[in-house]
C-alpha positions in Angstrom: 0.0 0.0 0.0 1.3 3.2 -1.0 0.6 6.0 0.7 1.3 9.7 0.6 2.4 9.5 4.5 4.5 12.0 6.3 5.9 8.9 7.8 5.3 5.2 8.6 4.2 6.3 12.0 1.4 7.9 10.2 0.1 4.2 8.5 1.3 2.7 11.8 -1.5 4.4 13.8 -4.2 3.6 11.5 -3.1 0.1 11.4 -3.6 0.0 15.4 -6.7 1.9 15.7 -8.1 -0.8 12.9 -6.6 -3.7 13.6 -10.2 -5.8 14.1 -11.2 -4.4 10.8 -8.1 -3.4 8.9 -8.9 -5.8 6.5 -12.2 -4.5 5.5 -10.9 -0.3 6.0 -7.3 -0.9 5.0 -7.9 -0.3 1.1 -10.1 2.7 1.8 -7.4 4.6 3.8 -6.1 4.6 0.7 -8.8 6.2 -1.0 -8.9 9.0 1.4 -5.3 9.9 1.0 -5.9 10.3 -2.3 -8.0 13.1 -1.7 -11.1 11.6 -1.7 -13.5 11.1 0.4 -15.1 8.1 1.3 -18.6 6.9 2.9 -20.5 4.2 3.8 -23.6 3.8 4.7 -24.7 0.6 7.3 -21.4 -0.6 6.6 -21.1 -4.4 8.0 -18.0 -4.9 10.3 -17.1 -7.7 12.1 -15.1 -7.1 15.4 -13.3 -9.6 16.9 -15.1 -10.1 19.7 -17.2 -13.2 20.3 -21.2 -12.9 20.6 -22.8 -15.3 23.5 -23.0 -17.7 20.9 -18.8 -17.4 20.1 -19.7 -15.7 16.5 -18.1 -12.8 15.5 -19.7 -9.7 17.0 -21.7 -8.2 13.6 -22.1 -4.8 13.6 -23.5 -1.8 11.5 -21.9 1.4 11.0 -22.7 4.8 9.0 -19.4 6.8 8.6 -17.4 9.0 6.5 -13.9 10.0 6.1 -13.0 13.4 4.8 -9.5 14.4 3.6 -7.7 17.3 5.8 -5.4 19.0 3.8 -2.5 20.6 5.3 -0.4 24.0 4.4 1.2 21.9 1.9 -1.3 20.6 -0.1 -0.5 17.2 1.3 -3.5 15.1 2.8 -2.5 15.4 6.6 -5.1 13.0 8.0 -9.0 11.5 7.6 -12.0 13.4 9.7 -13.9 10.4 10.8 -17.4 11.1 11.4 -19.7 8.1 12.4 -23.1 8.0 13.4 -24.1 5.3 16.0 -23.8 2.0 14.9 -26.9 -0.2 14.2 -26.3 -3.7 15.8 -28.9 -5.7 13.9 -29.3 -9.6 14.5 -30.5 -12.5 12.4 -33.8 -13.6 13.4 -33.9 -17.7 13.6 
């Protein structure tokens, strides 16, 4: 992945605050350092943590990154704005 990073610190820190879903967000990061943003709507997210029933916990999110662009003309970082998550379970 190749991104336009002050650093690898900068990747470093989104890999850790991901982690559970890095897989799934991972390829959007680098979307947004593109310059672009990127949204999702009851986006499906599976966290590690086991249900009652030892399933991954399924969850629901609406959120949005938007590009902050520094002095530069770099993209410094991703605004994350999230609304609450809908938790939504099977029925049966």
């Amino acid at each position: 992945m190749s991104l336009p990073l002050q650093s690898s610190f900068d990747l470093l820190t989104y890999i850790i605050a991901w982690g559970e879903i890095w897989n799934a967000l991972g390829p959007l990061v680098t979307v947004g350092f593109e310059g672009n943003a990127v949204a999702k709507k009851d986006d499906l997210l599976f966290f590690d943590r086991l249900t009652e029933r030892k399933l991954p916990e399924e969850t629901y999110h609406t959120w949005e990154w938007v590009p902050v662009t520094q002095e530069d003309g770099m993209v410094g970082g991703l605004l994350n704005g999230e609304e609450d998550g809908i938790q939504r379970k099977k029925v049966g």
